[in-house]
PyMOL Python script that loads the backbone (N, CA, C, O; Angstrom):
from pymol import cmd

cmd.read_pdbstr("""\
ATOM      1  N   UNK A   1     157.231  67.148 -32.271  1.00  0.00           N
ATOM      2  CA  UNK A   1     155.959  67.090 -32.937  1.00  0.00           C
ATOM      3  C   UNK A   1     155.928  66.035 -34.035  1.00  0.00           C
ATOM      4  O   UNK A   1     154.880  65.430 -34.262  1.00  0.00           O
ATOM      5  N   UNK A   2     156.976  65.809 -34.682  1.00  0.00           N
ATOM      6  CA  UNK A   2     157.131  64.173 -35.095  1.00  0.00           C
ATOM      7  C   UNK A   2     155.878  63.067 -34.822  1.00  0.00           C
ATOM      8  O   UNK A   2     155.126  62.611 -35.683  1.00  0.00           O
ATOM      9  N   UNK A   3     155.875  62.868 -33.852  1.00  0.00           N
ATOM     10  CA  UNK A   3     154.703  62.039 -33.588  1.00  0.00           C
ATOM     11  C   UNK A   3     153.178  62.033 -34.063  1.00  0.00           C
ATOM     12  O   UNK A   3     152.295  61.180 -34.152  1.00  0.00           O
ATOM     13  N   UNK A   4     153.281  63.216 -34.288  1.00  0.00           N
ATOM     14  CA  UNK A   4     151.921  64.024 -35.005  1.00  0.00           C
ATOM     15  C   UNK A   4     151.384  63.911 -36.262  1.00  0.00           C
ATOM     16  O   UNK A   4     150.238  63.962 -36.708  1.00  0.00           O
ATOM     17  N   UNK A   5     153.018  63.662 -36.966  1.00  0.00           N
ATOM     18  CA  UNK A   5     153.003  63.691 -38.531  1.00  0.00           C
ATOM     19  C   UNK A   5     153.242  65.337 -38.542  1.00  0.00           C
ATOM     20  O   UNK A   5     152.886  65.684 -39.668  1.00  0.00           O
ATOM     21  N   UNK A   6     153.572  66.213 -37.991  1.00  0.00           N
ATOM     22  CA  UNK A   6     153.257  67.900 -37.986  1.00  0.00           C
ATOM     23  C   UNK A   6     154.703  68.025 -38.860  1.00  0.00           C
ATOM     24  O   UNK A   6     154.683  68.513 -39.990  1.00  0.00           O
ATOM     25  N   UNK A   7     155.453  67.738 -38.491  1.00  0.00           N
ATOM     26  CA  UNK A   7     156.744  67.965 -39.159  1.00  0.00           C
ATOM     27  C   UNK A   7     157.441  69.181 -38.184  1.00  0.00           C
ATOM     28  O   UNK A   7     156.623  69.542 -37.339  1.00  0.00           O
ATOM     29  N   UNK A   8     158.713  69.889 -38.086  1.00  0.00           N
ATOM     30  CA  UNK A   8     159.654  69.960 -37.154  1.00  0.00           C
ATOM     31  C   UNK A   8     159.015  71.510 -36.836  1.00  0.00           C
ATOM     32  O   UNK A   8     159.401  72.159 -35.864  1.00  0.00           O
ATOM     33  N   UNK A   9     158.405  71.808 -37.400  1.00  0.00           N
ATOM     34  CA  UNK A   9     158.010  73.409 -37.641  1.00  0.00           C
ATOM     35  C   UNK A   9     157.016  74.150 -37.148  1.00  0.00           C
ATOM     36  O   UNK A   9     156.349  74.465 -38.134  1.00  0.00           O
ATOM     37  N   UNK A  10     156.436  74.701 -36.007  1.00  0.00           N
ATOM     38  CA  UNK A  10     155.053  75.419 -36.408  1.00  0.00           C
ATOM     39  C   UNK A  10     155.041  76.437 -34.770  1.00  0.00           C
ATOM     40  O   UNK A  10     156.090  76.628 -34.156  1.00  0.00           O
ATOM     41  N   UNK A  11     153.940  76.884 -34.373  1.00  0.00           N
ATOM     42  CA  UNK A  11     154.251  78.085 -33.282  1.00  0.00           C
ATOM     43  C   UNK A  11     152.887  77.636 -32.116  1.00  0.00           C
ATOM     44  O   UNK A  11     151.683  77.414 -32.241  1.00  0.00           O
ATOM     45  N   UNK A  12     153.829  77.658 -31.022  1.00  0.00           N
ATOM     46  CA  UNK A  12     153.022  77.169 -29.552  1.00  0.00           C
ATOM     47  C   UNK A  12     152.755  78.866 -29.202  1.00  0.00           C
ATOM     48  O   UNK A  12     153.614  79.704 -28.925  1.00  0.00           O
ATOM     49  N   UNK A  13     151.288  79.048 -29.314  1.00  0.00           N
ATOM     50  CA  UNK A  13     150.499  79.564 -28.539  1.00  0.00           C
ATOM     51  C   UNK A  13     150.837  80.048 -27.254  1.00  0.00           C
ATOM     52  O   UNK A  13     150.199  79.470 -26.374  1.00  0.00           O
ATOM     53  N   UNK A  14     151.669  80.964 -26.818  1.00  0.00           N
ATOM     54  CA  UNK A  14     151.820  81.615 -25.352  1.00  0.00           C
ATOM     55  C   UNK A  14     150.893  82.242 -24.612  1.00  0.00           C
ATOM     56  O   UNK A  14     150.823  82.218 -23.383  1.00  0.00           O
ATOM     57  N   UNK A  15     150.182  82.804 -25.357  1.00  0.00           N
ATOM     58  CA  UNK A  15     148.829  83.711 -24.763  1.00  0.00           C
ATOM     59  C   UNK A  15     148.000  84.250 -26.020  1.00  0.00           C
ATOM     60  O   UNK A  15     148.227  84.143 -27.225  1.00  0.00           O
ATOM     61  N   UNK A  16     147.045  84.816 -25.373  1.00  0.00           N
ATOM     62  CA  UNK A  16     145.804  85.508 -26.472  1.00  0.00           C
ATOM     63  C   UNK A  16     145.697  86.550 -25.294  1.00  0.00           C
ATOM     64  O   UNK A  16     145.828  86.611 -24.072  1.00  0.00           O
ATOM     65  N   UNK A  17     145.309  87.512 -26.629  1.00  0.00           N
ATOM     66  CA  UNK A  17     144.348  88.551 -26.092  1.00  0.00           C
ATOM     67  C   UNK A  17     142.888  88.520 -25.820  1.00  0.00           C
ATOM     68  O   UNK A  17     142.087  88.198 -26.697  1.00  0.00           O
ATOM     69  N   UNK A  18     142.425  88.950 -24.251  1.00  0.00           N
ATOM     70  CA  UNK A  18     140.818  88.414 -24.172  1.00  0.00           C
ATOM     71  C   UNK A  18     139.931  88.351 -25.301  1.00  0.00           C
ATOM     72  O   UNK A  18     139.359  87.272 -25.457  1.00  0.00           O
ATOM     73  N   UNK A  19     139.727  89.130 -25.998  1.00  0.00           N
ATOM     74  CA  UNK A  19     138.701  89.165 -26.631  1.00  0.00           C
ATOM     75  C   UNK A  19     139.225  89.128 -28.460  1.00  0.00           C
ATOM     76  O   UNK A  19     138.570  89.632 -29.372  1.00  0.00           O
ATOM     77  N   UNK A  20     140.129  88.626 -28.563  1.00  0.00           N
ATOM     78  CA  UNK A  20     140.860  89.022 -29.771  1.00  0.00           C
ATOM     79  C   UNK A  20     140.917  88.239 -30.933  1.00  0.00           C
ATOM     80  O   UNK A  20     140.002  87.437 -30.747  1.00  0.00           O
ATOM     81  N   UNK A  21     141.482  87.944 -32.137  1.00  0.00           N
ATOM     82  CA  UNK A  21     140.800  86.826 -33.360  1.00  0.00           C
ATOM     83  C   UNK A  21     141.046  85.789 -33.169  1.00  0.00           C
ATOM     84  O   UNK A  21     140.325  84.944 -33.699  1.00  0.00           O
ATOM     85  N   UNK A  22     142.231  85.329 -32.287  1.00  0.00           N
ATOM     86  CA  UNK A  22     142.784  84.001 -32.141  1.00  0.00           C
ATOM     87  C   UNK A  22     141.864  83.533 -31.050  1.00  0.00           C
ATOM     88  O   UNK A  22     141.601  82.334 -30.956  1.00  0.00           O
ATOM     89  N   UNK A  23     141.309  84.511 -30.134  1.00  0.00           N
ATOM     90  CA  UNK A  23     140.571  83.754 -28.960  1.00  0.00           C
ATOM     91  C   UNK A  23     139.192  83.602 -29.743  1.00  0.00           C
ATOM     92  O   UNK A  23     138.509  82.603 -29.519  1.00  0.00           O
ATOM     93  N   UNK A  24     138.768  84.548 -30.642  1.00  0.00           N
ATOM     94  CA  UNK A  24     137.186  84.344 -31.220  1.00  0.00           C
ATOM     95  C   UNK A  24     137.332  82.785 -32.466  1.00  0.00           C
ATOM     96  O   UNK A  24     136.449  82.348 -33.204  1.00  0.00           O
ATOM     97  N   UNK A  25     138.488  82.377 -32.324  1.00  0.00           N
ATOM     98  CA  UNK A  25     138.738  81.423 -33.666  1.00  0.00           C
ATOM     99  C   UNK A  25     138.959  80.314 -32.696  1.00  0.00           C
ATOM    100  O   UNK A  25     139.081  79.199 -33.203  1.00  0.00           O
ATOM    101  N   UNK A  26     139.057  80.428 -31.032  1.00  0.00           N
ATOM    102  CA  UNK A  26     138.421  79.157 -29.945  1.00  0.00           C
ATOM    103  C   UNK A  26     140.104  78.742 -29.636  1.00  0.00           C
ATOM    104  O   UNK A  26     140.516  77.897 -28.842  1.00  0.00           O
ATOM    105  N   UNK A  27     140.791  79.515 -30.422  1.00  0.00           N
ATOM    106  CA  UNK A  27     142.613  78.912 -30.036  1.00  0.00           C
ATOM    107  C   UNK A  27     142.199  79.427 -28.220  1.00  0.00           C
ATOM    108  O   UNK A  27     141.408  80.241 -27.743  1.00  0.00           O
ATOM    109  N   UNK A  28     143.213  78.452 -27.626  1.00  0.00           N
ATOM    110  CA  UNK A  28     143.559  78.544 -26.166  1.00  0.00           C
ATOM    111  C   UNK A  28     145.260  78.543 -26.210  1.00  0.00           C
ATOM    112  O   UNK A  28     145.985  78.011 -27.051  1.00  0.00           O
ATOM    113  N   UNK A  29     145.632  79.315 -25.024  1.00  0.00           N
ATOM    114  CA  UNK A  29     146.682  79.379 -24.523  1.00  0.00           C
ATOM    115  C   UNK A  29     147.795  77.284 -24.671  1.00  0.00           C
ATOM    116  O   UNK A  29     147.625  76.120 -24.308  1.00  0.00           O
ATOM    117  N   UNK A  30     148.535  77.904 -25.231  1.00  0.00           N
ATOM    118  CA  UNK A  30     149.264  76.168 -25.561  1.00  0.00           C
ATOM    119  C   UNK A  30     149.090  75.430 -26.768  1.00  0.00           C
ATOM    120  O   UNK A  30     149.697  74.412 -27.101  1.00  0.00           O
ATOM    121  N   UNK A  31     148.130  76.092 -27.440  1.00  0.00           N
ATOM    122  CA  UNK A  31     147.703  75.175 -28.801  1.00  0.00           C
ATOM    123  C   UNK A  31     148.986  75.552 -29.546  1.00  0.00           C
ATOM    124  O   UNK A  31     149.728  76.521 -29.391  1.00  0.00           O
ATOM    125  N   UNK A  32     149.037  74.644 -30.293  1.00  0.00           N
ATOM    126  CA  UNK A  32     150.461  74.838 -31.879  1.00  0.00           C
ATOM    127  C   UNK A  32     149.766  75.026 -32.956  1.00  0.00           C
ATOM    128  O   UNK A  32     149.089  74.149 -33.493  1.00  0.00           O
ATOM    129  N   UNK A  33     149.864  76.005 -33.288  1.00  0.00           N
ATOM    130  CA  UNK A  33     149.802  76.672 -34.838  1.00  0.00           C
ATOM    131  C   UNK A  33     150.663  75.830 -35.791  1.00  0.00           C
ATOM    132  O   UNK A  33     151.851  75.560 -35.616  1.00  0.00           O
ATOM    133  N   UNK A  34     149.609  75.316 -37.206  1.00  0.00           N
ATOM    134  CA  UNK A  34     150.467  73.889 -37.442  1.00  0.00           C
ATOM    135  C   UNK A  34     150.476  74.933 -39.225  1.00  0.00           C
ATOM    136  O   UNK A  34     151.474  75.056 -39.934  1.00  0.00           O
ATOM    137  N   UNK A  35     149.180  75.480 -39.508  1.00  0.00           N
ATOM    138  CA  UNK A  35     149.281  76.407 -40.975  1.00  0.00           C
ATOM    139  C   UNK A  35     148.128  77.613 -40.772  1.00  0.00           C
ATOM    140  O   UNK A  35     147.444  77.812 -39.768  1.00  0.00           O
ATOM    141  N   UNK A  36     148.125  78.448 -42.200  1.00  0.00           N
ATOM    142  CA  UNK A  36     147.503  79.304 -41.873  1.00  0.00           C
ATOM    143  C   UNK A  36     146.854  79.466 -43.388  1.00  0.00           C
ATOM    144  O   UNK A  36     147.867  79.638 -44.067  1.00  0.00           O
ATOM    145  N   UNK A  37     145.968  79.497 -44.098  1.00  0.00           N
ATOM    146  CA  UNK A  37     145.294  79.343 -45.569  1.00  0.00           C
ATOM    147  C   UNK A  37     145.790  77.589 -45.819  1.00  0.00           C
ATOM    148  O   UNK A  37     145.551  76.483 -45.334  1.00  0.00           O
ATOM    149  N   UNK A  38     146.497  78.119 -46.742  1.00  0.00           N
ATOM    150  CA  UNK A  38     146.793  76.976 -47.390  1.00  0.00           C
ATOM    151  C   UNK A  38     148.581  76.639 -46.903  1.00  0.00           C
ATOM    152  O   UNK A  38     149.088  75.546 -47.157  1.00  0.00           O
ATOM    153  N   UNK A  39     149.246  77.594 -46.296  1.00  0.00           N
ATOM    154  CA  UNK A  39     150.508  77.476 -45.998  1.00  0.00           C
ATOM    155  C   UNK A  39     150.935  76.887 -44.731  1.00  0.00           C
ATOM    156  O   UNK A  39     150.384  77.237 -43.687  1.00  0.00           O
ATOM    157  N   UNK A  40     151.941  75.958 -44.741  1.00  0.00           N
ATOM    158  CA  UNK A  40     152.376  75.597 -43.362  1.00  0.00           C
ATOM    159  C   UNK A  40     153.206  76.389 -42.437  1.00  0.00           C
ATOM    160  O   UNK A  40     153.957  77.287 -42.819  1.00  0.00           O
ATOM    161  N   UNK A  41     153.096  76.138 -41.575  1.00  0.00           N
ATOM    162  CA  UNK A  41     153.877  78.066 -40.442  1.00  0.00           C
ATOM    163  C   UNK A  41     155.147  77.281 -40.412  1.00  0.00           C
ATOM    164  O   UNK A  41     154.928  76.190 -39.886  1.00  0.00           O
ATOM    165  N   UNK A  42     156.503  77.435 -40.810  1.00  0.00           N
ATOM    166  CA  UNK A  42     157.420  77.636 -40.134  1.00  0.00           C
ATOM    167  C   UNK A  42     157.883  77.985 -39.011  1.00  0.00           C
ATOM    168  O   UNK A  42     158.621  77.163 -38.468  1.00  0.00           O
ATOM    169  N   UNK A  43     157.607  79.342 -38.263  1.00  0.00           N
ATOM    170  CA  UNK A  43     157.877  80.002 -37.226  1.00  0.00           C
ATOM    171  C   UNK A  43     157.232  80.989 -36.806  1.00  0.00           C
ATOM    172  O   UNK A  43     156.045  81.075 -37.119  1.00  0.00           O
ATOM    173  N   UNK A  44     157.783  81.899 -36.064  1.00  0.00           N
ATOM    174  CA  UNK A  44     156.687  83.085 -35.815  1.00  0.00           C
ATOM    175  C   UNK A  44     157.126  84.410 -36.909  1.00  0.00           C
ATOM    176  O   UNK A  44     156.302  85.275 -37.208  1.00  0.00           O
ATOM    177  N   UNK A  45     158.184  84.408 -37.302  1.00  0.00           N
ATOM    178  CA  UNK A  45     158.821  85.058 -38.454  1.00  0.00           C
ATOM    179  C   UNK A  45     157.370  84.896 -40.150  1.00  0.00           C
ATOM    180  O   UNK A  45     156.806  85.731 -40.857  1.00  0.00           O
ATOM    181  N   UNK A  46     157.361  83.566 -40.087  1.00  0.00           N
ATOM    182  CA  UNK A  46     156.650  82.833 -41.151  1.00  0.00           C
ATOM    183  C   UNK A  46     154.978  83.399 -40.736  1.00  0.00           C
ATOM    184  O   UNK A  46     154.162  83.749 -41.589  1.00  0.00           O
ATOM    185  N   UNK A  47     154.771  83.389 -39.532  1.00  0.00           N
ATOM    186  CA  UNK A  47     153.469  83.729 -39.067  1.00  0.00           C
ATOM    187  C   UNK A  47     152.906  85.211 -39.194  1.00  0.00           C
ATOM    188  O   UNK A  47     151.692  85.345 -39.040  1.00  0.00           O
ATOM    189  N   UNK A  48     153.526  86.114 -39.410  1.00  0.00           N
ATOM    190  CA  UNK A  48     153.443  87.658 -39.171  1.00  0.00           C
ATOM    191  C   UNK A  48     153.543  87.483 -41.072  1.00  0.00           C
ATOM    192  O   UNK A  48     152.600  87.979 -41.688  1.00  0.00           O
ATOM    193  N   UNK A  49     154.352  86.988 -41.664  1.00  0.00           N
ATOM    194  CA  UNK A  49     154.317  87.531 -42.601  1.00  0.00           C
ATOM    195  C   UNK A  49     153.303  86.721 -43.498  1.00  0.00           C
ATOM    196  O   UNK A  49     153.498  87.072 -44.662  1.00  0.00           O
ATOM    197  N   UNK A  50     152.221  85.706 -43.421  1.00  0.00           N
ATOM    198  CA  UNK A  50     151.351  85.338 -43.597  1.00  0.00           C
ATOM    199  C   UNK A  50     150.038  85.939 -43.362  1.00  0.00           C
ATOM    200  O   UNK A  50     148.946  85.833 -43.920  1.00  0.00           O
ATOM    201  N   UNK A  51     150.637  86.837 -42.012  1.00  0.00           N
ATOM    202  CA  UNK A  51     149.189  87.649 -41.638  1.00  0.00           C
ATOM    203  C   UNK A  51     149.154  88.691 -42.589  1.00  0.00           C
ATOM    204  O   UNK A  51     148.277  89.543 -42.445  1.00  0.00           O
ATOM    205  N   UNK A  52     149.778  88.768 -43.338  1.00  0.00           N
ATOM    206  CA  UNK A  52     149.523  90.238 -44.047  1.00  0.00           C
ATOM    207  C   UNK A  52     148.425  90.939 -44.283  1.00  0.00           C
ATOM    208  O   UNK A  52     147.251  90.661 -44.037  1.00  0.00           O
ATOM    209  N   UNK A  53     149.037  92.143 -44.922  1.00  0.00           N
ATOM    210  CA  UNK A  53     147.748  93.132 -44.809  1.00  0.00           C
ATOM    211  C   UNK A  53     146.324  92.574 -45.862  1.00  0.00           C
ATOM    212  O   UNK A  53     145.172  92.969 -45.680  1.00  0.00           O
ATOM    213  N   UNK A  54     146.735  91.613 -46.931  1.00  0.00           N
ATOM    214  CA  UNK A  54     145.876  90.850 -47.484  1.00  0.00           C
ATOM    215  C   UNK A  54     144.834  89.969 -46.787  1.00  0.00           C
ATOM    216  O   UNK A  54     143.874  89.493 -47.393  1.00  0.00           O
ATOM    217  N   UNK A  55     145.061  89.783 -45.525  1.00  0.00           N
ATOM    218  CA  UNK A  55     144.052  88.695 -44.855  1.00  0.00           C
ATOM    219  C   UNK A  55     143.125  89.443 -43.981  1.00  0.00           C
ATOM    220  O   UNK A  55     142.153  89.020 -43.356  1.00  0.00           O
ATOM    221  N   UNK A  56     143.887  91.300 -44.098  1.00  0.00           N
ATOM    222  CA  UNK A  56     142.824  92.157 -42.684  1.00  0.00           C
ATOM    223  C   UNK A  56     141.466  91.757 -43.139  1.00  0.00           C
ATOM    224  O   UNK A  56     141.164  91.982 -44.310  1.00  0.00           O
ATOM    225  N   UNK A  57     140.540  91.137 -42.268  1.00  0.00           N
ATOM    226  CA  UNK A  57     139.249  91.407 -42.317  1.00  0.00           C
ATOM    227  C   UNK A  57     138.638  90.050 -43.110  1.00  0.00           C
ATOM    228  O   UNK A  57     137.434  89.910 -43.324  1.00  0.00           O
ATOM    229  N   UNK A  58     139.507  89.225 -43.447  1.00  0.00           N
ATOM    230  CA  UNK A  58     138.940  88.436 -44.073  1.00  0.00           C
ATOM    231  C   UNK A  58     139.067  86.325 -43.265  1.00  0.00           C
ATOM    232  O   UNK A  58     140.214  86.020 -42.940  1.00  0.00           O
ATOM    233  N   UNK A  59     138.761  86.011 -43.204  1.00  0.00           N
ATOM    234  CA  UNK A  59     138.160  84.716 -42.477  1.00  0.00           C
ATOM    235  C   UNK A  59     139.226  83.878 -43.404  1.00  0.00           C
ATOM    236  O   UNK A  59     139.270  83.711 -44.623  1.00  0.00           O
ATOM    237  N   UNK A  60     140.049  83.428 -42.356  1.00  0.00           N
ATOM    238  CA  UNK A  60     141.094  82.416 -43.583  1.00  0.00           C
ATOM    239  C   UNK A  60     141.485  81.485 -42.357  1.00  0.00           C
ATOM    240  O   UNK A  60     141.872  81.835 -41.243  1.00  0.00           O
ATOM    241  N   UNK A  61     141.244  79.967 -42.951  1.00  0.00           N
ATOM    242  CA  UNK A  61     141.284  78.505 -42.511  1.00  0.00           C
ATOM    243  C   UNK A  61     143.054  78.326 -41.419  1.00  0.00           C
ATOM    244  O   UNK A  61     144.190  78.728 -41.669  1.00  0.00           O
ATOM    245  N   UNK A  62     142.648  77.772 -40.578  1.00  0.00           N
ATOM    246  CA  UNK A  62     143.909  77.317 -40.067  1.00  0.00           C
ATOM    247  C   UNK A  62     143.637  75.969 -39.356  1.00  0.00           C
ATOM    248  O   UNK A  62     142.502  75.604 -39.051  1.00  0.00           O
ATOM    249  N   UNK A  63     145.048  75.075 -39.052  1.00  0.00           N
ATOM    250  CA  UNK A  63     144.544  74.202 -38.362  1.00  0.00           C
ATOM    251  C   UNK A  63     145.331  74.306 -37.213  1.00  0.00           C
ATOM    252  O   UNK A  63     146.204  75.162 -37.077  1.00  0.00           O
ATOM    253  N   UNK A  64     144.975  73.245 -36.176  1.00  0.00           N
ATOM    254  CA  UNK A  64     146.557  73.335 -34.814  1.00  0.00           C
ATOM    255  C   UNK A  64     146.316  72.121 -34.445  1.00  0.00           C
ATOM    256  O   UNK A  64     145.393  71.363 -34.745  1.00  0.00           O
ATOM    257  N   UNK A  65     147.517  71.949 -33.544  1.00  0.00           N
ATOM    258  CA  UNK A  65     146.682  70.878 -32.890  1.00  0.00           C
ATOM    259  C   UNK A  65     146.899  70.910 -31.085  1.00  0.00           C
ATOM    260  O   UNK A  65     147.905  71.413 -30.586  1.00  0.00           O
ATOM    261  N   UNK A  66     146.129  70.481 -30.508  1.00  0.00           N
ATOM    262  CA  UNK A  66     145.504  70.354 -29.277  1.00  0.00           C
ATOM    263  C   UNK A  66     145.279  69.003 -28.757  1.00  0.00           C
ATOM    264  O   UNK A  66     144.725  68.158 -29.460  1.00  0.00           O
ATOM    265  N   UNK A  67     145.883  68.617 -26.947  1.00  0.00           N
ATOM    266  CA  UNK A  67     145.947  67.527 -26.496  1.00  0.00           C
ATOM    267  C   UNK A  67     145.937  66.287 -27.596  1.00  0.00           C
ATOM    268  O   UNK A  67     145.099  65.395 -27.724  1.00  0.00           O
ATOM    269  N   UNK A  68     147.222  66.547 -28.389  1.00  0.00           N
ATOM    270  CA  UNK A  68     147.316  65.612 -29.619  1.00  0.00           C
ATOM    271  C   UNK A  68     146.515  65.302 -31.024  1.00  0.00           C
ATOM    272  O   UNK A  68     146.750  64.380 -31.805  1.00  0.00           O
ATOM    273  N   UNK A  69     145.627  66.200 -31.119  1.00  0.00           N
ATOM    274  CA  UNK A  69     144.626  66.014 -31.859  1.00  0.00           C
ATOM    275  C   UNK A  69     144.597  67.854 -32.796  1.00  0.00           C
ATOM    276  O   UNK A  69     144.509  69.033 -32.454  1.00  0.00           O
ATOM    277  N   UNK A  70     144.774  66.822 -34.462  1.00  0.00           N
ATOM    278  CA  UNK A  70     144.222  67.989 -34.966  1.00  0.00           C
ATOM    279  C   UNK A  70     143.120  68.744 -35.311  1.00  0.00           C
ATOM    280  O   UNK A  70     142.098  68.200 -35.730  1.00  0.00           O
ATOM    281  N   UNK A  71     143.235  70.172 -35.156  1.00  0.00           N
ATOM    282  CA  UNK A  71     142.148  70.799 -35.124  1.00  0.00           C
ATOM    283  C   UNK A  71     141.352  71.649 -36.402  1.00  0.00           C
ATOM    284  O   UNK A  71     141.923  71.557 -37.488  1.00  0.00           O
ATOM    285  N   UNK A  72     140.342  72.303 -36.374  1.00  0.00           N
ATOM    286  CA  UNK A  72     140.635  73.283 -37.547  1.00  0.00           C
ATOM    287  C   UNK A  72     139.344  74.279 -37.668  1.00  0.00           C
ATOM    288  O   UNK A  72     138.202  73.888 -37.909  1.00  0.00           O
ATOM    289  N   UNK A  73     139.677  75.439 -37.489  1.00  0.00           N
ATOM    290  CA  UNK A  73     138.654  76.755 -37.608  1.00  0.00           C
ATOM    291  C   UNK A  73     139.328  77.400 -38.566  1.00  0.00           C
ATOM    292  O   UNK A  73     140.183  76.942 -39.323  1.00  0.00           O
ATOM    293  N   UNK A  74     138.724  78.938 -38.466  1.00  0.00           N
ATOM    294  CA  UNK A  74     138.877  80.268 -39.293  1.00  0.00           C
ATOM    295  C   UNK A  74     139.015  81.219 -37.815  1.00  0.00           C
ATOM    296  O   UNK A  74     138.525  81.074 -36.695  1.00  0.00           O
ATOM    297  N   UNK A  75     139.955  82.274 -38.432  1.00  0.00           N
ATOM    298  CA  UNK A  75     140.519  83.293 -37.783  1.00  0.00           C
ATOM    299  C   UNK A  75     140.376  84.455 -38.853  1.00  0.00           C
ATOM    300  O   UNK A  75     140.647  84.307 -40.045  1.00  0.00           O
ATOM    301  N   UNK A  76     139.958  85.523 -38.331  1.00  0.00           N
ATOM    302  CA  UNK A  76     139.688  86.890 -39.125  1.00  0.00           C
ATOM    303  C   UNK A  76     140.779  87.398 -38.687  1.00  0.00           C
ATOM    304  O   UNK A  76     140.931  87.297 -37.470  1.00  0.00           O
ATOM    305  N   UNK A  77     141.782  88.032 -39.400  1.00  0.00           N
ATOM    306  CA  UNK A  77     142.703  89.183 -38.628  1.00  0.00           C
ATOM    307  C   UNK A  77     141.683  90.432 -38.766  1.00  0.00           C
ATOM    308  O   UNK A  77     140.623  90.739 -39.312  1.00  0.00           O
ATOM    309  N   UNK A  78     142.980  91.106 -37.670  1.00  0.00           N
ATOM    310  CA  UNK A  78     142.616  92.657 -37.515  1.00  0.00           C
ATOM    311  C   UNK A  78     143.984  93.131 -37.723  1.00  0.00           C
ATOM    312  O   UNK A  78     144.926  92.339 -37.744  1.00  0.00           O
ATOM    313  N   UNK A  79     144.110  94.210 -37.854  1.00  0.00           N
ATOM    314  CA  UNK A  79     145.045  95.592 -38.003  1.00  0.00           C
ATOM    315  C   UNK A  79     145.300  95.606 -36.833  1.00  0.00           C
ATOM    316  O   UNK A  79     144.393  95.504 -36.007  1.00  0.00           O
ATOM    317  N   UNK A  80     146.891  95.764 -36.387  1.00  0.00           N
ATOM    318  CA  UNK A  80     147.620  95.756 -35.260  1.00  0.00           C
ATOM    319  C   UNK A  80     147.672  97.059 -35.345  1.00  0.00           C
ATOM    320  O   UNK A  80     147.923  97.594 -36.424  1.00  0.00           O
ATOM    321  N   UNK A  81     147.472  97.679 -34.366  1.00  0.00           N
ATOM    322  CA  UNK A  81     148.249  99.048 -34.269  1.00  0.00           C
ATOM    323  C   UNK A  81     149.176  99.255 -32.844  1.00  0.00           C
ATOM    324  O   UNK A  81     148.890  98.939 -31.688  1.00  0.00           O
ATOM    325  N   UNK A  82     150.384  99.903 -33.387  1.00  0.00           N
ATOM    326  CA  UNK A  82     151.313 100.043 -32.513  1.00  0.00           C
ATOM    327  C   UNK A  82     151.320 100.916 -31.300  1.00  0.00           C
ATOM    328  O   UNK A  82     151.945 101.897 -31.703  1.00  0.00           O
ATOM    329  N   UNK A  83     151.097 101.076 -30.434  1.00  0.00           N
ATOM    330  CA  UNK A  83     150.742 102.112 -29.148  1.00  0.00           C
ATOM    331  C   UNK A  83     151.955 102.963 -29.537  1.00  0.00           C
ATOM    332  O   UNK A  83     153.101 102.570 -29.755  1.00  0.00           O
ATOM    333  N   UNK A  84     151.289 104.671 -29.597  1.00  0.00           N
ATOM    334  CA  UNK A  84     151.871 105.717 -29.762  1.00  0.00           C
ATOM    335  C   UNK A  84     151.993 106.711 -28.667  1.00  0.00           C
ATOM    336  O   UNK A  84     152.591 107.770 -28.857  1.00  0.00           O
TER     337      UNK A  84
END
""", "prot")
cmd.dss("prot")
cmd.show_as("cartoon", "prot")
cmd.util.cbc("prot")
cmd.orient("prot")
């Protein structure tokens, strides 16, 4: 990702859930998660703990980038809940 200017760090998109915040925020399957507010993602470690319970419900900026090109919306989280 060098080429990008992105720097060595950030998280490729494997899938979405149909109807879910990352798909309502227009991410597609393959995009790279480059930050998330104001922070740059490290990993997927870095990504979960960015989502925190501080962002449930609230509309916070990210960018990625896509067929080489950077991008940039808002993503609302939701509350994960764990199947019991």
């Amino acid at each position: 990702m060098r080429e990008f200017g992105t720097g060595p760090h950030a998280v490729r998109i494997g899938g979405l859930e149909g109807d879910g915040p990352a798909a309502q925020a227009g991410l597609r399957e393959g995009d790279i998660l480059l930050s998330l507010g104001s922070s740059n993602i490290a990993g997927i470690d870095d990504l979960f703990r960015l989502l925190g319970s501080e962002r449930i419900g609230c509309e916070t900026p990210i960018s990625f980038l896509r067929e080489g090109k950077i991008h940039e919306a808002s993503v609302c989280a939701l509350e994960r809940f764990a199947p019991g």
